[in-house]
C-alpha positions as CSV (number, residue, x, y, z in Angstrom):
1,X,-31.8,3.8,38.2
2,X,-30.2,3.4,35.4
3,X,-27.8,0.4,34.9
4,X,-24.8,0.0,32.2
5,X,-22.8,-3.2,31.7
6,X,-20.2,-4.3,29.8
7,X,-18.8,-7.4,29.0
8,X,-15.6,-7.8,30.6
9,X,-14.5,-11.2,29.6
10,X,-15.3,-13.9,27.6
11,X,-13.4,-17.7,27.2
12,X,-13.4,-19.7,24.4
13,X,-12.3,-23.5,24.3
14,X,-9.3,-24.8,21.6
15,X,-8.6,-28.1,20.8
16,X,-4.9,-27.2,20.5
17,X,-3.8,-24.4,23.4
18,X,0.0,-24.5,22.7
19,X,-0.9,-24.2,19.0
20,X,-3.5,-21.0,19.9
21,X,-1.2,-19.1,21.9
22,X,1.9,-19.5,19.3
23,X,-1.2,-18.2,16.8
24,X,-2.2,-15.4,18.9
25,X,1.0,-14.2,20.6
26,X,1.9,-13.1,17.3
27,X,-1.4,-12.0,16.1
28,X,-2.4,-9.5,19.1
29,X,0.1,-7.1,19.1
30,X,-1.2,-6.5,15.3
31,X,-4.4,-5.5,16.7
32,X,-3.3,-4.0,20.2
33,X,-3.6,-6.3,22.7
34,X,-1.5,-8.2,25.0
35,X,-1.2,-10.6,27.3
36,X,-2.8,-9.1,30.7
37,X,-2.0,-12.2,33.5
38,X,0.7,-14.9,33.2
39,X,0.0,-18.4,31.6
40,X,-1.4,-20.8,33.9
41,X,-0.1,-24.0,34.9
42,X,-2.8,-25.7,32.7
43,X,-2.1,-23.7,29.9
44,X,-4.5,-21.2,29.9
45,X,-3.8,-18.0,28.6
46,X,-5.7,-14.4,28.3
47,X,-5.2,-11.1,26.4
48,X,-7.0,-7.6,26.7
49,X,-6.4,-4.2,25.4
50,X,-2.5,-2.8,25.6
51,X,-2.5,0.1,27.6
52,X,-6.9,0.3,28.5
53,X,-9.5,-1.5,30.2
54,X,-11.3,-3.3,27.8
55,X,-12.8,-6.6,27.2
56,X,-10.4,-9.6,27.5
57,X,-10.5,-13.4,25.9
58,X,-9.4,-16.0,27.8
59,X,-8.2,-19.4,26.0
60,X,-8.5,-22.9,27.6
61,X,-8.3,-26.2,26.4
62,X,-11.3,-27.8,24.9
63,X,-12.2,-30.7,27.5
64,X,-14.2,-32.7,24.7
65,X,-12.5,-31.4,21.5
66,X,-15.1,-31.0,18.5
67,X,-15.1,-29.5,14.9
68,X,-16.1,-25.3,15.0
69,X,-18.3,-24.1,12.2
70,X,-19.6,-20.2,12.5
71,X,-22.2,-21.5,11.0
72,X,-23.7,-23.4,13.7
73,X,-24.6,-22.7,17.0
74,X,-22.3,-21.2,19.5
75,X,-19.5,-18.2,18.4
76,X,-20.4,-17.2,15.3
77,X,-17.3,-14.3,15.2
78,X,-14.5,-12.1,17.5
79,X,-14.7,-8.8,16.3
80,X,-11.4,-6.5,17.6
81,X,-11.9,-2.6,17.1
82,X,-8.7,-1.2,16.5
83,X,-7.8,2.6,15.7
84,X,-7.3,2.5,12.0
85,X,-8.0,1.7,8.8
86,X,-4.2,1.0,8.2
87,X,-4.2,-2.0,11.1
88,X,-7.3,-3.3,9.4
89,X,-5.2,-4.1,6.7
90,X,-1.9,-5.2,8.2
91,X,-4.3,-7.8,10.1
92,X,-5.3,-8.7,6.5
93,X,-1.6,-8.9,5.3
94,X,-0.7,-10.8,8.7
95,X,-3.5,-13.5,8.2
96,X,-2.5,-13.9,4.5
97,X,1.1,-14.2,5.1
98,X,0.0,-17.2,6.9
99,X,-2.3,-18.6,4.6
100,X,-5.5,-17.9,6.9
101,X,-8.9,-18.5,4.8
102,X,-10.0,-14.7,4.0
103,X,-13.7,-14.5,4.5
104,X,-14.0,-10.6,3.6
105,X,-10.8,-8.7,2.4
106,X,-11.3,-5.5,3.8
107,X,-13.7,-3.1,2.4
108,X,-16.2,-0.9,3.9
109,X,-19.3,-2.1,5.2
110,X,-21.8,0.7,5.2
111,X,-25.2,-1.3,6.3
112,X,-22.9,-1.1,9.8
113,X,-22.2,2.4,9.5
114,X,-19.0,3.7,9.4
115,X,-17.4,0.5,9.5
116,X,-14.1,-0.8,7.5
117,X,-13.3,-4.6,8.1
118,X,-11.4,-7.4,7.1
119,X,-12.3,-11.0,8.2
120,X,-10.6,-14.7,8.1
121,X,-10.4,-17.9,9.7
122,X,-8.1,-18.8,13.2
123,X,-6.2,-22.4,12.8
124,X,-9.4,-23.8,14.5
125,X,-12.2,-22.1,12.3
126,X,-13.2,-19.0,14.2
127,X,-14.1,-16.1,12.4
128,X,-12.1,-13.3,13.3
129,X,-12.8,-9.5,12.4
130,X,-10.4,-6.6,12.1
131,X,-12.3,-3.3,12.0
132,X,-12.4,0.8,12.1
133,X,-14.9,3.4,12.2
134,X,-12.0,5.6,11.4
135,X,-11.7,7.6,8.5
136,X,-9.3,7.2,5.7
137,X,-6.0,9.6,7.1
């Protein structure tokens, strides 16, 4: 029998949850997500694709707070799929307008096949990726 998963969810601890959500409220809609449950009582909050099952992120607040590097172990990257080349860069544009460290402005990356991306740094140091398999329209 043949079995298929997908991952349906995945949490990631912040040091700052207020902070986070302000960050993200405004960032998701960029990307096409949205919030999918209300806020809880602690604080923690959730997005997942606007209008499709997808794969969600949860956020919670970080029990034992500690410095994130990509480079180390644990989350190295988020990588959001969105439809277009155009919404890779208005993620660009949106994390420069608020000063975000630019890892990659966007460009193709061919050794990933058809793959356009932009990539830069959350408030807390997580890489974040913005990318298309779409064509240039």
């Amino acid at each position: 029998m043949t079995r298929t998963a997908f991952i349906d969810h995945f949490g990631i601890g912040v040091p700052d949850l207020a902070a986070a959500k302000a960050y993200y409220d405004e960032l998701m809609p960029v990307l096409g997500m949205k919030q999918w449950f209300p806020t809880a009582p602690d604080g923690t909050f959730n997005y997942g694709p606007d209008g499709a099952r997808g794969t969600q992120v949860f956020f919670y607040q970080a029990l034992e707070p500690s410095d994130h590097s990509r480079h180390g172990t644990g989350l190295q990257h988020i990588a959001f799929m969105v439809e277009s080349r155009a919404i890779v860069r208005e993620a660009h544009a949106w994390a420069l307008a608020r000063d975000a460290e630019i890892v990659h402005a966007p460009r193709e990356f061919p050794e990933y096949g058809e793959h356009y991306a932009t990539f830069w740094l959350d408030p807390h140091g997580f890489m974040l990726e913005a990318w298309s398999f779409a064509p240039e329209s």
